[in-house]
Structure formats: structure tokens, C-alpha cells
C-alpha positions as CSV (number, residue, x, y, z in Angstrom):
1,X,-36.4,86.0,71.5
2,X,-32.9,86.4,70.0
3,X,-31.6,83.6,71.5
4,X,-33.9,81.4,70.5
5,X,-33.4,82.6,66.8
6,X,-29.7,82.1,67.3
7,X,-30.0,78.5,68.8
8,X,-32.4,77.3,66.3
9,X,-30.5,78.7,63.8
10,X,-27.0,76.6,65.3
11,X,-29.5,73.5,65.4
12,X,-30.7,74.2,61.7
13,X,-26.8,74.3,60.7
14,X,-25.7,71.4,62.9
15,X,-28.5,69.3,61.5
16,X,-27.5,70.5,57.1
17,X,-24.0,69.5,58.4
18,X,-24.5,66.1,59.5
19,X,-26.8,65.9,56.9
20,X,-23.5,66.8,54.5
21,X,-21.7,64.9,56.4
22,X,-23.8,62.0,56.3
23,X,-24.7,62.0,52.2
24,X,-20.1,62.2,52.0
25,X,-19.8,59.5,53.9
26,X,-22.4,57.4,52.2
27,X,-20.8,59.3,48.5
28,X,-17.4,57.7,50.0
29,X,-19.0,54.0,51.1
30,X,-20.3,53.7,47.5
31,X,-16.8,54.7,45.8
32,X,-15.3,52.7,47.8
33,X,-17.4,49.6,47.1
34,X,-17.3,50.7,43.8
35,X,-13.6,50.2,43.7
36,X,-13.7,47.0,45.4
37,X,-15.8,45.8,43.5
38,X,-13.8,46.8,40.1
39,X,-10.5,44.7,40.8
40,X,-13.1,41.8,41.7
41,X,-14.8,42.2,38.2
42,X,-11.6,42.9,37.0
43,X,-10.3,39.2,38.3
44,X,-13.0,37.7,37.1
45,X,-13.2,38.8,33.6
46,X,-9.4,37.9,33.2
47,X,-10.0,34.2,34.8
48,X,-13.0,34.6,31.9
49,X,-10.7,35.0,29.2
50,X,-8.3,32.5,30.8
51,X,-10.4,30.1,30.5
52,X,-12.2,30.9,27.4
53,X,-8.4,30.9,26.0
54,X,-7.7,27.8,27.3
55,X,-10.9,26.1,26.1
56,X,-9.8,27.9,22.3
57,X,-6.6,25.9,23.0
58,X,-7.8,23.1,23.8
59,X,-10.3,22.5,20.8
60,X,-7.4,23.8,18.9
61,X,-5.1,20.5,19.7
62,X,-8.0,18.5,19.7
63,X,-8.6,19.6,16.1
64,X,-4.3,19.2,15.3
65,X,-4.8,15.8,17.2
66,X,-7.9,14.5,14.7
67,X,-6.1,15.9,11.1
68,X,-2.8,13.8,12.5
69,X,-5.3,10.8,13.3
70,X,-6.7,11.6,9.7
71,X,-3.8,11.8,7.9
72,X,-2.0,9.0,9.5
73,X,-4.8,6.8,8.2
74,X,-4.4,8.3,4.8
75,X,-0.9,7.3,4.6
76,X,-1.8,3.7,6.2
77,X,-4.4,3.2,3.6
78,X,-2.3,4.1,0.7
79,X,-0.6,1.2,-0.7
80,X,3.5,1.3,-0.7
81,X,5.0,0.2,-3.2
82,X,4.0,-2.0,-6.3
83,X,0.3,-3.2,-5.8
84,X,1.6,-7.2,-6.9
85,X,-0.7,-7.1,-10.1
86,X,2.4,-7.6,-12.6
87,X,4.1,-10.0,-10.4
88,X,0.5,-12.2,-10.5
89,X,-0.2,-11.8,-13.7
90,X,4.0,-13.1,-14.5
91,X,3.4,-15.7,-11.9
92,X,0.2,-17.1,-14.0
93,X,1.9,-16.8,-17.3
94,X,5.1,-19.0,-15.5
95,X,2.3,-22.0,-14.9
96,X,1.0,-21.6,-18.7
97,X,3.8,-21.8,-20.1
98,X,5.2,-24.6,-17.7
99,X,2.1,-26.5,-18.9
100,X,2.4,-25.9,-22.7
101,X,6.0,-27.7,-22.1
102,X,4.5,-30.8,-21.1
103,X,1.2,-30.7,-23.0
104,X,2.8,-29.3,-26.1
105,X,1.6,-26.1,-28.3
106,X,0.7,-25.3,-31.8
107,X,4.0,-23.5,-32.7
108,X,5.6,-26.9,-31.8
109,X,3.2,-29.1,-33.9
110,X,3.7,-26.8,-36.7
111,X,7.5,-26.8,-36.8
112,X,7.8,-31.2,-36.1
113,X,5.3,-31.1,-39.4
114,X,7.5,-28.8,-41.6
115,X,10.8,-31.0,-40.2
116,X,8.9,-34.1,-41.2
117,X,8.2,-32.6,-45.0
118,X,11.8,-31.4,-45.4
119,X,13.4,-34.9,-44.1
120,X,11.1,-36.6,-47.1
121,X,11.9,-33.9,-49.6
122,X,15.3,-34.8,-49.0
123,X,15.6,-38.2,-48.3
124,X,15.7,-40.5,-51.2
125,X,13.4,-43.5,-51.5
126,X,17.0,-45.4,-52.1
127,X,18.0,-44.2,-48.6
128,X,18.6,-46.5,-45.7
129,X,15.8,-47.3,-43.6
130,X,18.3,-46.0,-40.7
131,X,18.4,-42.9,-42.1
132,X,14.2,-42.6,-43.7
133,X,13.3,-42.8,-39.5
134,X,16.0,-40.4,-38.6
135,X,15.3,-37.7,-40.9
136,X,11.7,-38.3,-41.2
137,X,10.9,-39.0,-37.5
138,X,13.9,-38.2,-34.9
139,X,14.7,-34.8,-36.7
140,X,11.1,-34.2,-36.3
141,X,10.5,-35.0,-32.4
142,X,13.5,-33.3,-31.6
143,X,11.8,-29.9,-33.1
144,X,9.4,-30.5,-30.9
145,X,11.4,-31.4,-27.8
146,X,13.3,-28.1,-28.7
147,X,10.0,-25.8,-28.3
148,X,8.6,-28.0,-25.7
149,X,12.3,-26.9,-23.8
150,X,12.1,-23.5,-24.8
151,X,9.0,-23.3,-23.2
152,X,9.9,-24.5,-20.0
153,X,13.0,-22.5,-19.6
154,X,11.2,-19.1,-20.2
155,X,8.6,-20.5,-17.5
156,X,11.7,-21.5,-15.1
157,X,13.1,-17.8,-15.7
158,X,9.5,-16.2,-15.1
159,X,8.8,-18.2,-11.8
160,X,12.3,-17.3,-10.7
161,X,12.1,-13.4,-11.7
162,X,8.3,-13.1,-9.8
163,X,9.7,-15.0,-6.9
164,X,12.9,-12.6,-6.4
165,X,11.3,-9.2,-7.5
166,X,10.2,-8.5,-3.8
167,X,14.2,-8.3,-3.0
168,X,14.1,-5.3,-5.3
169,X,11.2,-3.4,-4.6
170,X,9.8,-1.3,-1.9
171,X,11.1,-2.8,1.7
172,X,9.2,-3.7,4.4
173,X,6.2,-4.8,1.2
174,X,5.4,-8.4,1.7
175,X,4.5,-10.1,-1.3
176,X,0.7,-12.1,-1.5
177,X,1.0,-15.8,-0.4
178,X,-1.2,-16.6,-4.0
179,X,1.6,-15.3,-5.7
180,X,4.2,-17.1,-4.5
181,X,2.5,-20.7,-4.1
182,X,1.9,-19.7,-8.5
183,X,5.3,-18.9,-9.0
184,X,6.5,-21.8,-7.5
185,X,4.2,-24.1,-9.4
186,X,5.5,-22.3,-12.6
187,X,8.9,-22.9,-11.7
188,X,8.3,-26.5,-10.9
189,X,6.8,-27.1,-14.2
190,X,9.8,-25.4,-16.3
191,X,11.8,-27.8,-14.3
192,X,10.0,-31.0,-15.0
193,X,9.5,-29.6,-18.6
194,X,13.2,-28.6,-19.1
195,X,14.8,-31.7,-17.7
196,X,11.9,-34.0,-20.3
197,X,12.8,-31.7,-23.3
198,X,16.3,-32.3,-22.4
199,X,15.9,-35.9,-22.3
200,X,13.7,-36.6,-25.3
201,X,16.3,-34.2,-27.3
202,X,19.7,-36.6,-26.7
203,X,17.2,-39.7,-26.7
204,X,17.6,-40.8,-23.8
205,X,13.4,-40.9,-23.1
206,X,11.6,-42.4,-25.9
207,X,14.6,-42.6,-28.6
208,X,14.3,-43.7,-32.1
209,X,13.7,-47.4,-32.2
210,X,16.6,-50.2,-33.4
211,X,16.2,-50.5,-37.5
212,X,19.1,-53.4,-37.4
């Protein structure tokens, strides 16, 4: 009877021992897939953030790339330089005034009038019919010759100032095609209208006529 006691008490120990043995070795499997499996999560989470850094970064230089793209539309929308308003507007003013040259104004057909009333408040009825057209008549269309010629030359100088102003403004700014074809038309006009003024003044075009 005693050694069966003994013997099943050597089994009974045997058996808590392997079973000991058998829960450390399954404690020790699980740690160790527990650590194996930590520098894996480990990895992964950091190629996590790497990516979700690189995707920051990237929305980050596609957001620099669209405020360069905005502002350099900006900046090619705003105009440079002058806007070509003024240099129009003188361009227009060249022509009219080219035109009242040749076609004549009021300020012109007031002062041949008054030169016409002072050569007959001065001339004698005694005078010499020579002298009655002179002072009546060639005193009185060279006034008007004289305006017509002042009014060409400030159209001459206009057209010449709106056709040279893009030398002196912004660089690189080219000026409207309308403008120019204007100005030239203005200075073409002070040119005809100078050179007529100039002619009807020393009459040679349309001079006083023979009295002899």
C-alpha cells in the first residue's frame, strides 16, 4: 500500500509539473509573439505616418503650387504701365484740331471780322484802292491763315508727342494700333494744314488780286 501512495503521488507531481511546464512554455510563446508582433506594429505605424506625412507634404506643394498659379495670373492681369486712355484721347484731339486748320474755327472768323473793321476804321475813303483791298481784305485773311496755322502746328506737335510717348513709358508696353493709325492722321493734317496756312500767309495760294 505505501508504494502505491508513493508512486501515485510521483505521478500526481510529474503530471502538475508538466502541467507548469506546459502553461510557461505557452506564457513564453505568447510573449514572444507578443514581441514579434510589436516591432511589426511598430513598422507599420511609422510607414503610417510616413506616408500620412508625405501625403501632408504633398497637398502642401500642391496648395504653394495653386497660390503661385494664382498669383501669377494676378500679376498677368494687372495692366503695366499707362492704360493708353490719355495718349487716345491726345491722339483724337491731334485729328480735331488738324481738321479745324483746314475747315476753319470760330476764334478765326472772329479775329479776320475784327481785322476787317479796324482796316476800314483806318483806312480813308481818299486811300488807294491798292491799299482799301490790303487793309480791308489781305490783313484780314492773313488773321485767318494765322489761326488756321496755329492750329495745325499744335495738332502736328500733339500727333508727334502721342506717337513718341511709348519711348518714355513702361518698356516692353506696346501701344494700341487705334492709337497710332489716329495720331498719325492728326499729324498728317497739321502738316497739310501748316504748309496751307503757310502759303495763304506769304500769298503764294490765293493772294490779293492785281488792282493796276
Amino acid at each position: 500500500m505505501g508504494t502505491k501512495t508513493v508512486d501515485g503521488a510521483g505521478t500526481g507531481a510529474e503530471a502538475k509539473n508538466d502541467e507548469t511546464a506546459t502553461e510557461e512554455t505557452a506564457v513564453d510563446v505568447t510573449k514572444a509573439s507578443e514581441e514579434a508582433a510589436e516591432p511589426e506594429t511598430a513598422e507599420v505605424s511609422e510607414a503610417a505616418e510616413s506616408a500620412g506625412a508625405g501625403d501632408e507634404l504633398a497637398a502642401d506643394e500642391a496648395a504653394d503650387d495653386e497660390d503661385d498659379e494664382e498669383e501669377t495670373l494676378l500679376l498677368d492681369e494687372e495692366p503695366e504701365g499707362p492704360s493708353g486712355v490719355g495718349q487716345g484721347a491726345a491722339a483724337v484731339v491731334s485729328v480735331v484740331l488738324g481738321l479745324v486748320s483746314l475747315t476753319g474755327g470760330w476764334i478765326g472768323t472772329v479775329a479776320a471780322a475784327r481785322e476787317t473793321l479796324i482796316g476800314q476804321l483806318q483806312t480813308s475813303s481818299t486811300a488807294s484802292v491798292a491799299k482799301q483791298v490790303k487793309e480791308v481784305y489781305g490783313d484780314a485773311w492773313q488773321t485767318t491763315a494765322l489761326w488756321a496755322g496755329l492750329f495745325a502746328l499744335v495738332a502736328l506737335i500733339t500727333g508727334v508727342a502721342v506717337l513718341v510717348r511709348p519711348a518714355f513709358g513702361a518698356p516692353g508696353k506696346a501701344q494700341a494700333p487705334w492709337i497710332k493709325s489716329v495720331a498719325w492722321a492728326g499729324v498728317a493734317l497739321g502738316v497739310i494744314g501748316l504748309l496751307l496756312a503757310v502759303l495763304k500767309y506769304s500769298d503764294a495760294l490765293l493772294g490779293l488780286p492785281s488792282t493796276s
